[in-house]
ZAKE-258135 format. One record per residue: residue number from 1; residue in one letter; x, y negated, z negated of N, C-alpha, C in turn. Coordinates in Angstrom, 1 decimal, decimal comma, always signed. Example, Ala and Ser with C-alpha at 12.3 -4.5 7.8 and 13.67 -1.06 7.14 Angstrom:
BEGIN
@i 1 aa A n.X +13,2 n.Y +5,7 n.Z -7,8 ca.X +12,3 ca.Y +4,5 ca.Z -7,8 c.X +13,2 c.Y +3,3 c.Z -7,8
@i 2 aa S n.X +12,8 n.Y +2,2 n.Z -7,1 ca.X +13,7 ca.Y +1,1 ca.Z -7,1 c.X +12,9 c.Y +0,0 c.Z -7,9
This chain:
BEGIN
@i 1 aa X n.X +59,1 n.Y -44,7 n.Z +0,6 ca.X +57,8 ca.Y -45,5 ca.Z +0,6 c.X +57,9 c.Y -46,7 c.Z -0,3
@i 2 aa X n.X +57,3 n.Y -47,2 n.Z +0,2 ca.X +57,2 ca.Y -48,7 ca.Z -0,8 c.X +56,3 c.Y -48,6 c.Z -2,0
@i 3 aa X n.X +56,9 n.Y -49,0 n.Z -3,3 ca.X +56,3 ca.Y -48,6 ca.Z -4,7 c.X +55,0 c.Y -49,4 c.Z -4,6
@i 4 aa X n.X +55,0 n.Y -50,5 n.Z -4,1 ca.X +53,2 ca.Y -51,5 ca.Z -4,2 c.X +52,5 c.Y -50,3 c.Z -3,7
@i 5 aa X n.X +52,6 n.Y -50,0 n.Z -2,6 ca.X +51,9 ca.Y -49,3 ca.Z -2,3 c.X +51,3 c.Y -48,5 c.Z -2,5
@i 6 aa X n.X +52,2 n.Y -47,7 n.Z -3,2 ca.X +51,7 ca.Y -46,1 ca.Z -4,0 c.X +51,3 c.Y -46,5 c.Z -5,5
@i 7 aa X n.X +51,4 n.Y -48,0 n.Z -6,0 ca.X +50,6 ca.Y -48,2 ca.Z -7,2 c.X +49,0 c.Y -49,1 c.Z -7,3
@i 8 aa X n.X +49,3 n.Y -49,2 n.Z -5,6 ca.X +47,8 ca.Y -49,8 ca.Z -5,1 c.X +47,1 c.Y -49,0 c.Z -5,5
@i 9 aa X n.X +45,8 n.Y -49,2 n.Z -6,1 ca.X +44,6 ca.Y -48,1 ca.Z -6,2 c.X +43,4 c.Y -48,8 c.Z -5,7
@i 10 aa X n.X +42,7 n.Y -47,6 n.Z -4,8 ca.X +41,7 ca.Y -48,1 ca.Z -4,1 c.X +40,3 c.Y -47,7 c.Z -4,9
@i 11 aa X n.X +39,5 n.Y -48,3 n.Z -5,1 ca.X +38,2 ca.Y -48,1 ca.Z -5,7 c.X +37,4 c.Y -47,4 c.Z -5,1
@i 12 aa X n.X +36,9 n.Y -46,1 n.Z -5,1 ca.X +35,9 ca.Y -45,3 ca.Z -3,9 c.X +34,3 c.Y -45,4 c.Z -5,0
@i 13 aa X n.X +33,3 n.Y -45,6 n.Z -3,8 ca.X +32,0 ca.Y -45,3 ca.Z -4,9 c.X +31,0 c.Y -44,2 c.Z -4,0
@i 14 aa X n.X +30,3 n.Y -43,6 n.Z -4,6 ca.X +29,3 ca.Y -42,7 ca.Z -3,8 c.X +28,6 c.Y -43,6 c.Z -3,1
@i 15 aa X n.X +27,4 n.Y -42,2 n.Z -1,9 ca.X +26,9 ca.Y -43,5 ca.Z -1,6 c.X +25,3 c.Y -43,8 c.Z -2,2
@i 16 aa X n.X +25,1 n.Y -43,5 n.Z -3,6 ca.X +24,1 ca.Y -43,5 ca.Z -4,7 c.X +24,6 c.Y -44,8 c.Z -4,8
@i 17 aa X n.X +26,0 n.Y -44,9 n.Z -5,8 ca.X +26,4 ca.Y -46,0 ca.Z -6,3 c.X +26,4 c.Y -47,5 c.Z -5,0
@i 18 aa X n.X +26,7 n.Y -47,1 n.Z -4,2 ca.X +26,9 ca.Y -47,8 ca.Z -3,0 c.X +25,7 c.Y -49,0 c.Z -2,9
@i 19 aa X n.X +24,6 n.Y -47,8 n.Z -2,5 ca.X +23,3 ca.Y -48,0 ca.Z -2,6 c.X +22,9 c.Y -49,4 c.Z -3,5
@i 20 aa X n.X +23,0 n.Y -49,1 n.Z -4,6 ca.X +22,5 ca.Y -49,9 ca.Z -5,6 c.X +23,4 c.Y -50,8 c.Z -5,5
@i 21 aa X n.X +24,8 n.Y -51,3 n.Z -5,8 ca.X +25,3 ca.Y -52,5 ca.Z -5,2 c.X +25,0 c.Y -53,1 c.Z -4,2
@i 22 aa X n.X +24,5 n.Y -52,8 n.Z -3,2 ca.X +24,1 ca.Y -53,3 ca.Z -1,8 c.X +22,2 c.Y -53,6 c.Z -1,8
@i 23 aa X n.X +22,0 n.Y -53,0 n.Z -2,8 ca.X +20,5 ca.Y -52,9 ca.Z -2,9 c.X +19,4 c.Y -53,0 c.Z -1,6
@i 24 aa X n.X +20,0 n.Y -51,6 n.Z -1,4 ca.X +19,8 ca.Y -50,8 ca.Z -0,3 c.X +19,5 c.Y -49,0 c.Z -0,6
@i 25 aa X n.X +18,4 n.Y -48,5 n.Z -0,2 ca.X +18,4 ca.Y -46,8 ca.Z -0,1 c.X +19,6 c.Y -46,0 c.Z +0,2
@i 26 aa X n.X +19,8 n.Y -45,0 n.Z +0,0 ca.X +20,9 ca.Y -44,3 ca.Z +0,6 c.X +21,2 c.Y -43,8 c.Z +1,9
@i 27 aa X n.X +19,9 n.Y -44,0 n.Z +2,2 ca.X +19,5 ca.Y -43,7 ca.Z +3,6 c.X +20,2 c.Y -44,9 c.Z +4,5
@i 28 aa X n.X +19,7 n.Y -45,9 n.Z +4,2 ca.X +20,2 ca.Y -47,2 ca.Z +5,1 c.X +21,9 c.Y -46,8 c.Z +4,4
@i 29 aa X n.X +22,3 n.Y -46,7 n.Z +3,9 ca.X +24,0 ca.Y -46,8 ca.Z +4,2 c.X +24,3 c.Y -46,0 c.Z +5,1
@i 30 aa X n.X +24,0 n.Y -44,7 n.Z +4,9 ca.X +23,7 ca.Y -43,6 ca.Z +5,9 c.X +23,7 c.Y -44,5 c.Z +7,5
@i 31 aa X n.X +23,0 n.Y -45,4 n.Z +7,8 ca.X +22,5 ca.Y -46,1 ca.Z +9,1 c.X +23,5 c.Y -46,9 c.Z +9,2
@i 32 aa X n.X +23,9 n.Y -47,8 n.Z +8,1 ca.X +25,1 ca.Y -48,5 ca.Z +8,0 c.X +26,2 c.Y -47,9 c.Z +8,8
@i 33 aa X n.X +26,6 n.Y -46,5 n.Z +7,8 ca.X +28,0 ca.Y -45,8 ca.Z +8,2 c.X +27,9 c.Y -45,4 c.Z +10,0
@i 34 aa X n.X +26,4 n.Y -45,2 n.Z +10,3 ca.X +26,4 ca.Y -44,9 ca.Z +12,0 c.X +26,3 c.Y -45,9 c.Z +12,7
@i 35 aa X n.X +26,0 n.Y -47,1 n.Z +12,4 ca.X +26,3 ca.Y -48,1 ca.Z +13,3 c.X +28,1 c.Y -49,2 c.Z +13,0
@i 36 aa X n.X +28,4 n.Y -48,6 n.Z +11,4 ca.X +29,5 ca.Y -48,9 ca.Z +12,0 c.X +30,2 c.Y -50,3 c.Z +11,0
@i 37 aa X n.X +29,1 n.Y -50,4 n.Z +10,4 ca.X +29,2 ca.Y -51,6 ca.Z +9,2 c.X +29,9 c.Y -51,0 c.Z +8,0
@i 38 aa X n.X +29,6 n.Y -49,7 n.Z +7,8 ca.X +30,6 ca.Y -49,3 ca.Z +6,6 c.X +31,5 c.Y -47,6 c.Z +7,2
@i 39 aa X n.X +32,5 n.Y -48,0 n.Z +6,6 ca.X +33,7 ca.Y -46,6 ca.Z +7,1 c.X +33,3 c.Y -45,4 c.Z +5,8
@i 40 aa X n.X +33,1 n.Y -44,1 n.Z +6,4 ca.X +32,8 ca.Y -43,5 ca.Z +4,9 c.X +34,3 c.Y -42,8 c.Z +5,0
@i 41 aa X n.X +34,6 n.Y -42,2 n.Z +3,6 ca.X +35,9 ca.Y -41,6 ca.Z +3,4 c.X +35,0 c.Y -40,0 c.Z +2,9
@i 42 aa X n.X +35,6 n.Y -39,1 n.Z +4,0 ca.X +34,9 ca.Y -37,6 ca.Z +3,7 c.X +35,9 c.Y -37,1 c.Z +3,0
@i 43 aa X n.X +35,4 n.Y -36,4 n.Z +1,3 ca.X +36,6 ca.Y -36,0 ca.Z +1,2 c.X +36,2 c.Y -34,2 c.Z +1,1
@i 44 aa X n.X +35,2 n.Y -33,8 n.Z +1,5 ca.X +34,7 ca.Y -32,6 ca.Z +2,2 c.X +33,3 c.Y -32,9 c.Z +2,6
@i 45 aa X n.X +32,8 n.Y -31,4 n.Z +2,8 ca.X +31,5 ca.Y -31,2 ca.Z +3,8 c.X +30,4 c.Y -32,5 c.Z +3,1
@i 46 aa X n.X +30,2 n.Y -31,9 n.Z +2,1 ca.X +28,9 ca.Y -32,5 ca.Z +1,3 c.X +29,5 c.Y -33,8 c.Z +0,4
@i 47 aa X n.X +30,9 n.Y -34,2 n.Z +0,1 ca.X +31,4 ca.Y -35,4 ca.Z -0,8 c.X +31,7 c.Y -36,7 c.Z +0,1
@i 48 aa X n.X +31,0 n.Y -37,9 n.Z +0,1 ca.X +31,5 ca.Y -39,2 ca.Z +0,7 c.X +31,7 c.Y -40,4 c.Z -0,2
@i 49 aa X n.X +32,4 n.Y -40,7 n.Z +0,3 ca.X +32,8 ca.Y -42,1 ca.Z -0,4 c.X +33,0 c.Y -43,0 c.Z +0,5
@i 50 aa X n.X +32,8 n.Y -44,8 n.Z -0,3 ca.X +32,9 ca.Y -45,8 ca.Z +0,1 c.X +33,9 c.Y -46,8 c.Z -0,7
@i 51 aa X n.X +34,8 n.Y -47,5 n.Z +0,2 ca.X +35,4 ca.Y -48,7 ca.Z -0,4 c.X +35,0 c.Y -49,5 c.Z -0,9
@i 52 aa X n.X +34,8 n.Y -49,9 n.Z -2,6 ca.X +33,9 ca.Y -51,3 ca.Z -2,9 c.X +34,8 c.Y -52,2 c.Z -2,2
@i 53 aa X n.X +36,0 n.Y -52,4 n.Z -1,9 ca.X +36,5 ca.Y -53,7 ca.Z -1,1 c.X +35,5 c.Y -54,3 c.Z +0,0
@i 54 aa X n.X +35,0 n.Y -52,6 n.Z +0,7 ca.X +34,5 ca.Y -53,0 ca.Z +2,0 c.X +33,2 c.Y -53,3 c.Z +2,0
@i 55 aa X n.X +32,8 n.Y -52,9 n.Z +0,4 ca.X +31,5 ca.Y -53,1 ca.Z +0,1 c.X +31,4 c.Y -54,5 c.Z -0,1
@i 56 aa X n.X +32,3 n.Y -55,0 n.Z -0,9 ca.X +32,5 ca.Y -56,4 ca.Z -1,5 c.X +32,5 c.Y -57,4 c.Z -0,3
@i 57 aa X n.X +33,1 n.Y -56,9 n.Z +1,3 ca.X +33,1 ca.Y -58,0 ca.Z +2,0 c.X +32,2 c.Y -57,6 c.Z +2,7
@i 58 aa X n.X +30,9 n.Y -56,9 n.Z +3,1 ca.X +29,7 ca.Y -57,0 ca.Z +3,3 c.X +28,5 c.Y -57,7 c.Z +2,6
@i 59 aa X n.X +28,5 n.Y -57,9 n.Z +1,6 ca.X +27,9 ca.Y -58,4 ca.Z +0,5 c.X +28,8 c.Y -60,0 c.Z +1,4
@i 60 aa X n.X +29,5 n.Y -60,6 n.Z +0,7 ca.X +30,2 ca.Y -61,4 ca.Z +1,5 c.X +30,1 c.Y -62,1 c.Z +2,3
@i 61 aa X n.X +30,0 n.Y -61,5 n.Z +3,3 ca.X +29,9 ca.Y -61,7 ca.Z +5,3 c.X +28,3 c.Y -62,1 c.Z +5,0
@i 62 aa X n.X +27,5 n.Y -61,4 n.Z +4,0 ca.X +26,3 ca.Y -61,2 ca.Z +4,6 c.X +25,3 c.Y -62,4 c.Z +3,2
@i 63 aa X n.X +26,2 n.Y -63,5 n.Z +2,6 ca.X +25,6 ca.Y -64,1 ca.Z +1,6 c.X +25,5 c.Y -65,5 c.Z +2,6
@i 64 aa X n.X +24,0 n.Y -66,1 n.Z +2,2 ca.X +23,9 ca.Y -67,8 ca.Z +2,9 c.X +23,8 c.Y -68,4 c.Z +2,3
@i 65 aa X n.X +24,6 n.Y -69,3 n.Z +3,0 ca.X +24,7 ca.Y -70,8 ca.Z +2,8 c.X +24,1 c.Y -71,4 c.Z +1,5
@i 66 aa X n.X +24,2 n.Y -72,2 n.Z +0,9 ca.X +23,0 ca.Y -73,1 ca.Z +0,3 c.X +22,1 c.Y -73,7 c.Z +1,0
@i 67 aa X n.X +20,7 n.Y -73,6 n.Z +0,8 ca.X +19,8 ca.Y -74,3 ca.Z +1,6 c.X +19,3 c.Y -73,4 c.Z +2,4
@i 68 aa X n.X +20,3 n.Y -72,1 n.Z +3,0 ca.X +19,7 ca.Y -71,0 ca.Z +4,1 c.X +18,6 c.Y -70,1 c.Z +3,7
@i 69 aa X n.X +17,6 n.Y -69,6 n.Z +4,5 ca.X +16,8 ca.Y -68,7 ca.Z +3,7 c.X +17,7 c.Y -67,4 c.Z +4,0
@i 70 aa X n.X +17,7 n.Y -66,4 n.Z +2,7 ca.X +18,6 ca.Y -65,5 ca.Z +2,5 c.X +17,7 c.Y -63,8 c.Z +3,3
@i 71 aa X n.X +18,9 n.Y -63,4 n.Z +4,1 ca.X +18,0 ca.Y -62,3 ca.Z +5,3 c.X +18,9 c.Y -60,9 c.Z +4,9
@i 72 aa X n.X +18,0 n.Y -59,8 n.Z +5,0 ca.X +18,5 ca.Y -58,6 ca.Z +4,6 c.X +20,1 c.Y -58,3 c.Z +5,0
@i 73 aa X n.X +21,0 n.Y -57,2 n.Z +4,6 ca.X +22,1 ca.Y -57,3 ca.Z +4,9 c.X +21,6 c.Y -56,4 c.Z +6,3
């Protein structure tokens, strides 16, 4: 295997933590994850995580313009 790789580290955050970055309920990530906007990573029944990458390019995708009026993510 390729060493970058295996010393890449991926940032995982709950979806509490999630929440509050996106300033958003936990619930709407929840909505998020079912329609498809965010990937969750199950790492059993009751444990979920999210990529702040993927967080970071939602936030991203979802910031306007200068001058735009700014609309919920």
């Amino acid at each position: 295997m390729n060493k970058s790789v295996l010393s890449e580290q991926i940032e995982l955050v709950s979806r509490r933590r999630a929440s509050e970055i996106l300033g958003l309920t936990p619930g709407s990530i929840y909505r998020y994850e079912k329609v498809g906007l965010l990937t969750p990573i199950r790492l059993n029944s009751r444990v979920t995580r999210y990529r702040m990458g993927e967080l970071q390019k939602l936030i991203a995708d979802h910031t306007p313009s200068p001058g735009i009026e700014s609309q919920p993510i």
